[in-house]
C-alpha positions as CSV (number, residue, x, y, z in Angstrom):
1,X,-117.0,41.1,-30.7
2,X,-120.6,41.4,-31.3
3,X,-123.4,38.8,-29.5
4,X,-125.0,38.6,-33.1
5,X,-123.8,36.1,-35.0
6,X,-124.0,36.5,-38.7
7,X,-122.1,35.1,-41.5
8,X,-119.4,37.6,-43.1
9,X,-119.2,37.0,-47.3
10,X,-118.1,39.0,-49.8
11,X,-118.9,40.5,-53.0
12,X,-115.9,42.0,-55.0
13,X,-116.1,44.0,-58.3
14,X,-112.1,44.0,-58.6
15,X,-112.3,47.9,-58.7
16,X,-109.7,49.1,-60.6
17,X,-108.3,51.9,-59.0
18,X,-107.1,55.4,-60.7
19,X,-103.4,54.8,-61.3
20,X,-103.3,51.2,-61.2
21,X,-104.0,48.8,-64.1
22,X,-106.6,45.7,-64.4
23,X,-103.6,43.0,-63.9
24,X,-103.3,44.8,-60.1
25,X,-106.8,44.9,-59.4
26,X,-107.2,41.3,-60.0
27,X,-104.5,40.6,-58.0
28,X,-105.9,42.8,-55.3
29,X,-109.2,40.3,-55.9
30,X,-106.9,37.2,-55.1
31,X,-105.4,39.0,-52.1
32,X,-108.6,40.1,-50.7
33,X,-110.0,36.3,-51.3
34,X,-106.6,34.6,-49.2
35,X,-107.1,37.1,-46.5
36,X,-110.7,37.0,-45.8
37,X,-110.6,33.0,-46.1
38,X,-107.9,33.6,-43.3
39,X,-110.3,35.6,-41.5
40,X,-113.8,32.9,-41.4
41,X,-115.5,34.4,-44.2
42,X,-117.9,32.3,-45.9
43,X,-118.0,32.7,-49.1
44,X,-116.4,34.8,-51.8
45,X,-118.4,36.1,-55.1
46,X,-117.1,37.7,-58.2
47,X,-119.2,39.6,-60.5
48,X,-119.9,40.2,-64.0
49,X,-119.8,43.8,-65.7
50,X,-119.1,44.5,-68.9
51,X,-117.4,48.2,-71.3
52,X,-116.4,50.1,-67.9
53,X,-112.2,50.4,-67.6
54,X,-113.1,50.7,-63.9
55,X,-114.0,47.1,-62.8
56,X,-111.8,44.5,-64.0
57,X,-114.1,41.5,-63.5
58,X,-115.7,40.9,-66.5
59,X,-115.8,37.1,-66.4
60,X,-116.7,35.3,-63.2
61,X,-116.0,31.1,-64.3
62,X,-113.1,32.1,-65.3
63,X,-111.6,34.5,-62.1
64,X,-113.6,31.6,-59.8
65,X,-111.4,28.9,-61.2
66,X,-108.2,31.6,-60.5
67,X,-109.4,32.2,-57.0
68,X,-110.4,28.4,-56.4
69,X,-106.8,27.6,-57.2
70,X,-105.5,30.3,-54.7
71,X,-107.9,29.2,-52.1
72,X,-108.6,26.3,-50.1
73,X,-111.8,26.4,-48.2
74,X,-113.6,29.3,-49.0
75,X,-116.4,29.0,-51.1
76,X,-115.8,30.7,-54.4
77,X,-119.0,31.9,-56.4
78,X,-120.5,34.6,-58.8
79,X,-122.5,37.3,-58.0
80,X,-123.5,36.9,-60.3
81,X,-123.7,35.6,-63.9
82,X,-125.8,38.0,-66.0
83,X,-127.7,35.0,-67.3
84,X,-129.3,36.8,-70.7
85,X,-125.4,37.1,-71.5
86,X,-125.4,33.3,-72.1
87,X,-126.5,30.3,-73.3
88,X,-127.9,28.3,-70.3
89,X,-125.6,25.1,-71.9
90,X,-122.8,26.9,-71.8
91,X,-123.2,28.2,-68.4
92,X,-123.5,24.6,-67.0
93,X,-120.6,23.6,-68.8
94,X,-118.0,26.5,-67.0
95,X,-119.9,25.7,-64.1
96,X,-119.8,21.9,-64.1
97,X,-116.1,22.0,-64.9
98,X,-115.5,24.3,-61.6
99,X,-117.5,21.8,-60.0
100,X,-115.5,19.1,-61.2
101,X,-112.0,21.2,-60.0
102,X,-113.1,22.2,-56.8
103,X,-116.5,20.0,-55.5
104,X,-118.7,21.7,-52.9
105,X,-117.0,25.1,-53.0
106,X,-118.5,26.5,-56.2
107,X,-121.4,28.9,-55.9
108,X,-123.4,29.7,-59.1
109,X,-124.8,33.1,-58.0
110,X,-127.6,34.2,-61.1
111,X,-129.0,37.3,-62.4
112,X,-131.4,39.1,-65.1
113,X,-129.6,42.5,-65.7
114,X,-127.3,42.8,-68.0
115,X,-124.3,44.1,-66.2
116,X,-123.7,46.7,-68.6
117,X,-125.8,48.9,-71.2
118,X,-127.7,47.7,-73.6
119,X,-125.9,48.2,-77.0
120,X,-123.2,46.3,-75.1
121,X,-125.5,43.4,-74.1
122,X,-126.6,43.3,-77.5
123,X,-123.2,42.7,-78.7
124,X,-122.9,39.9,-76.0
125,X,-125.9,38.4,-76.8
126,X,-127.5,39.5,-80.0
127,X,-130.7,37.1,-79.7
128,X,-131.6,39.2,-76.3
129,X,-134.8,40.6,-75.8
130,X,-134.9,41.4,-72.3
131,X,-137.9,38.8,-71.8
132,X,-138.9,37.1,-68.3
133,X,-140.2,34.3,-69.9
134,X,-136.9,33.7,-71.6
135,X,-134.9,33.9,-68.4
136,X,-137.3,31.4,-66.8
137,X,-136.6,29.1,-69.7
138,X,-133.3,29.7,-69.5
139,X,-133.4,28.4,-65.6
140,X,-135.3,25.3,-66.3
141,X,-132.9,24.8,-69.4
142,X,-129.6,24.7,-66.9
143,X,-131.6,22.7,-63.9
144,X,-131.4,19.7,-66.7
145,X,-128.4,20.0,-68.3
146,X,-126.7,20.4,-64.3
147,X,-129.2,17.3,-63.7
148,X,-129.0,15.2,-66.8
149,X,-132.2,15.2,-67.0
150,X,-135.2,16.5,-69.2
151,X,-138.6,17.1,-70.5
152,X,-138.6,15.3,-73.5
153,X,-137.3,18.4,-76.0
154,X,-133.8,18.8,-77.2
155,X,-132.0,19.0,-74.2
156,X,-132.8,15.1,-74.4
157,X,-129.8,15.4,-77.1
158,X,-127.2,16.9,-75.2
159,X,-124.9,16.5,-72.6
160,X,-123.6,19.5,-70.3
161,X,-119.8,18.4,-70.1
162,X,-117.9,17.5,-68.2
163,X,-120.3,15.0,-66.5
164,X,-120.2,16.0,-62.3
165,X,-120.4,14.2,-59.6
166,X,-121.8,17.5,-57.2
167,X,-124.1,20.6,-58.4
168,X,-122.9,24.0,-57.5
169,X,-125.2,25.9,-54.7
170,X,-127.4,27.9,-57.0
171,X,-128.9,31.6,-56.1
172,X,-130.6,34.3,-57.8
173,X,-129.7,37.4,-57.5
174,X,-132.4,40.4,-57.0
175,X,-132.3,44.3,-56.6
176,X,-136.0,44.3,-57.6
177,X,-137.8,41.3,-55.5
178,X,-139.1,39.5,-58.8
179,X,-136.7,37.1,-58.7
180,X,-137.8,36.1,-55.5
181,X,-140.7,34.7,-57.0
182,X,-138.2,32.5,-59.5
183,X,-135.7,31.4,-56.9
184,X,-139.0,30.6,-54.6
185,X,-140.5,28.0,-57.6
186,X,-137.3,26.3,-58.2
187,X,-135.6,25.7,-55.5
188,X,-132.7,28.0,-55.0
189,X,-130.9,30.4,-52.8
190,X,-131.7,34.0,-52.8
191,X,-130.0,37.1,-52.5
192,X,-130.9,40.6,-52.7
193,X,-128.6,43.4,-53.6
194,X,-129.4,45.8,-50.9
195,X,-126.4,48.0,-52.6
196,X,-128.4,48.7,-55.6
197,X,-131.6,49.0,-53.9
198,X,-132.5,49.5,-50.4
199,X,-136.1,49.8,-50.6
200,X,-138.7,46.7,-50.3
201,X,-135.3,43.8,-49.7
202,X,-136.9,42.5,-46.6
203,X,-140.7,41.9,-48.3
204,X,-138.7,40.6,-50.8
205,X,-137.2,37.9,-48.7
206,X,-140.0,37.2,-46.8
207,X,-142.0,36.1,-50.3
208,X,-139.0,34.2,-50.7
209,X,-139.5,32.0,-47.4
210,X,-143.1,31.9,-47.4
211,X,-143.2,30.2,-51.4
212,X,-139.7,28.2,-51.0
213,X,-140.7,25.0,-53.2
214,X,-137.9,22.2,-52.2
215,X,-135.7,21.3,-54.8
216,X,-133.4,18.1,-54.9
217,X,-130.4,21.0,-54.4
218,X,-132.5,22.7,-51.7
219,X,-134.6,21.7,-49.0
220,X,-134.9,25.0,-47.4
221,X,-134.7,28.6,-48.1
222,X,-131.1,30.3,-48.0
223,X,-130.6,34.3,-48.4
224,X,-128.3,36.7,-47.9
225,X,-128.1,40.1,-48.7
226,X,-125.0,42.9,-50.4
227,X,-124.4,46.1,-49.6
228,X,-121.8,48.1,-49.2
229,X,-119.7,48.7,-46.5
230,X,-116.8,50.3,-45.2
231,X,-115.4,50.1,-41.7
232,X,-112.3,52.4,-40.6
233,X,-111.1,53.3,-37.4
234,X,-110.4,57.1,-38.4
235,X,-113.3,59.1,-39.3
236,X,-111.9,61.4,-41.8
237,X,-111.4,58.2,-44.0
238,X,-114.9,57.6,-43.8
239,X,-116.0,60.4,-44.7
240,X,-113.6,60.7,-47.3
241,X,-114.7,57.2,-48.7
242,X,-118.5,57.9,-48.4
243,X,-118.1,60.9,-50.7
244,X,-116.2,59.0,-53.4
245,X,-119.2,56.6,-53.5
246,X,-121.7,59.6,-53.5
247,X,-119.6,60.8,-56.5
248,X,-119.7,57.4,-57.9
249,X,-123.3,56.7,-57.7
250,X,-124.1,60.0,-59.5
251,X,-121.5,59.0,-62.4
252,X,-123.8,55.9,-62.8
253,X,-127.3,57.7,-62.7
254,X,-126.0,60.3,-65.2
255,X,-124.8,57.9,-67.6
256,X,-121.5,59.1,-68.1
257,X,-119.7,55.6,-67.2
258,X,-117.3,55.0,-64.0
259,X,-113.6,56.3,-64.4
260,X,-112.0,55.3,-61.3
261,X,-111.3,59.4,-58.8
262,X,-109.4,59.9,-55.8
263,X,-110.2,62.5,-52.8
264,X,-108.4,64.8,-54.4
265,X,-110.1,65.1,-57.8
266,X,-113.4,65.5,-56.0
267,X,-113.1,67.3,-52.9
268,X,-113.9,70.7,-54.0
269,X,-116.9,69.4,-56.5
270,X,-119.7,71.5,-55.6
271,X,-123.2,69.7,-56.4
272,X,-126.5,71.1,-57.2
273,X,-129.7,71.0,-55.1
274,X,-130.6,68.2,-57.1
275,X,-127.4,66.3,-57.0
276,X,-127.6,66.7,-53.3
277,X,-130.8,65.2,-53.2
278,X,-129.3,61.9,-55.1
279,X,-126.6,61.5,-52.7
280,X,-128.3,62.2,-49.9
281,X,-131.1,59.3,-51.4
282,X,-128.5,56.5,-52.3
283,X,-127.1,56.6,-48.8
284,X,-129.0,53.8,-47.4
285,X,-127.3,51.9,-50.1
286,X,-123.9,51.7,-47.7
287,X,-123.1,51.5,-44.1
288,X,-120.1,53.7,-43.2
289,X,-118.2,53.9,-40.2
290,X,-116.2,53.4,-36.9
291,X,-116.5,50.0,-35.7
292,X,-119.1,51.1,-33.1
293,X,-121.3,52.4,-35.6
294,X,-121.1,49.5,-38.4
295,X,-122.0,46.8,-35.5
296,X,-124.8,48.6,-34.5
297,X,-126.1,49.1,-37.7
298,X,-125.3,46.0,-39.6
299,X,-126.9,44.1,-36.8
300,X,-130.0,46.1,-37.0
301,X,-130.3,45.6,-40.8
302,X,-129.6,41.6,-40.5
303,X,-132.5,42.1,-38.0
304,X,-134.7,43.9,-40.1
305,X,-134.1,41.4,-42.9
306,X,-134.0,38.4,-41.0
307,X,-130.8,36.8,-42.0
308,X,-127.8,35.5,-40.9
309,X,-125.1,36.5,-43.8
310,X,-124.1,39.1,-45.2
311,X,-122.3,40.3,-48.3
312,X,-120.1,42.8,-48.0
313,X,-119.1,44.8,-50.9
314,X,-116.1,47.4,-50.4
315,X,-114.4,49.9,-52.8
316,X,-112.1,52.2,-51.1
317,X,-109.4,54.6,-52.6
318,X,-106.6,52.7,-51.6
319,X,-106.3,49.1,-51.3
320,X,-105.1,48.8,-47.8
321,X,-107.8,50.8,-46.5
322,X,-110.2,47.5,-48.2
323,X,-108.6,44.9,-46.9
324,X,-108.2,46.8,-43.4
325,X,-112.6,47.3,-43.2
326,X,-112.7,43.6,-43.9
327,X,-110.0,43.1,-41.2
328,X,-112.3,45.2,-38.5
329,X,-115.3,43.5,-39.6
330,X,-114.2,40.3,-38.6
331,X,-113.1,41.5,-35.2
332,X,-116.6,42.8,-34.7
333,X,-118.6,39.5,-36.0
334,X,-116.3,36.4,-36.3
């Protein structure tokens, strides 16, 4: 076991793997959330993504209440909810009702994208316009109606229901650092999706610390930060998996939408100059590896950020390979 002590969470997408359907990858989701809260994880986040067959998780409140239910001590989260999506009333109504179900477990994990394209996010929310000021409103929006309280407009009117007697732990989520400055003014947690981007995420969290207002939720900064990782004892499955998410990352960047490969379908791909350059340049965005070589470098990258948890995303081929990284992960740190 490593001398380092950091915080294991996770992040899950509920991948749905090729030959399985959506009902399995959701129960691979409630699987993965038992075992790791068996393990001393410390929290568990869900995301939101939207027209892809090849995540299943397209609604965090209600897969939170789900794994909540099938839980018991683990805190249960999103990671986030695409807040442009919603209505900020609406959002501290799910949220407030988790709360209400399960008090002090319930993370409500924030963020700007859209977690899909954006004719799809139009359809979701036909009123978007991709505006910063809008989100911000939005933020101050849910701080009263979580609060019951206001500034005098017509959230003075109306009542988030069901009334709670606990907030949920709030965050923002970043891949870009400007929501540092947001979770900074009011209050919250912060995390930044090293997985997405691994460029500027430890300036990002410094800004954080240095402008952390207090808020009656939060009186001192909190961050974490995602990637992904995957942990296996034989280094042909590592290799294996780290060229499935090479493949994967160039699906995304070309547009074409994630269908859910195997080795097998991509093992004798041959990839431009150019496409070589792509993988080679998301890399950073995962740490791969024995056991030796994930504690050395997840120790040096919660060093170089400065925290103490991390979120640890995982998509593998097949689904005992997942729950087997998270397995050796925990030897290693908890």
């Amino acid at each position: 076991m490593s001398n380092i002590k950091i915080k294991l969470s996770v992040l899950d997408q509920s991948p749905v793997r090729k030959g399985v359907t959506a009902r399995r990858a959701i129960e691979e989701t409630t699987i993965l959330a038992q075992e790791t809260e068996r393990l001393g994880y410390h929290r568990f986040w869900v995301s939101e993504h939207h027209n892809t067959t090849s995540l299943a998780g397209s609604t965090p409140e209600v897969l939170i209440a789900h794994l909540a239910n099938h839980t018991k001590t683990l805190r249960i989260g999103s990671g986030g909810i695409m807040l442009p999506n919603h209505s900020a009333l609406k959002v501290a109504e799910s949220f407030r009702l988790l709360e209400v179900m399960h008090p002090n477990r319930i993370d409500l994990g924030m963020g700007r994208a859209p977690g899909t394209d954006r004719i799809t996010a139009s359809m979701l929310n036909p009123s978007n316009n991709w505006s910063e000021q809008d989100f911000v409103e939005q933020l101050r929006e849910l701080q009263h109606y979580l609060h019951d309280t206001s500034d005098g407009g017509i959230q003075a009117k109306i009542k988030a229901i069901p009334i709670a007697e606990t907030v949920p732990q709030q965050w923002l989520l970043s891949s870009s650092g400007q929501s540092a400055l947001f979770a900074a003014h009011f209050g919250m947690g912060f995390s930044f999706a090293h997985f997405i981007n691994p460029h500027g995420g430890p300036q990002a969290i410094q800004y954080y610390r240095e402008h952390f207002k207090p808020s009656v939720d939060l009186t001192k900064p909190v961050e974490n930060v995602a990637l992904f990782v995957f942990c296996s004892e034989d280094e042909e499955k590592v290799k294996q998996q780290e060229a499935l998410m090479g493949y994967r990352f160039l699906q995304l960047e070309k547009g074409g939408g994630l269908t859910s490969v195997g080795w097998n379908d991509i093992k004798d791909i041959r990839y431009t100059t150019i496409e070589q350059e792509r993988i080679k340049a998301n890399k950073p965005r995962m740490i791969y590896g024995t056991p030796a070589v994930i504690e050395e470098q997840l120790s040096k990258l919660a060093a170089d950020y400065a925290v103490d948890e991390l979120m640890v995303v995982t998509i593998t081929e097949h689904f005992e390979d997942r729950i087997k990284s998270y397995q050796l992960l925990s030897d290693l740190f908890l």
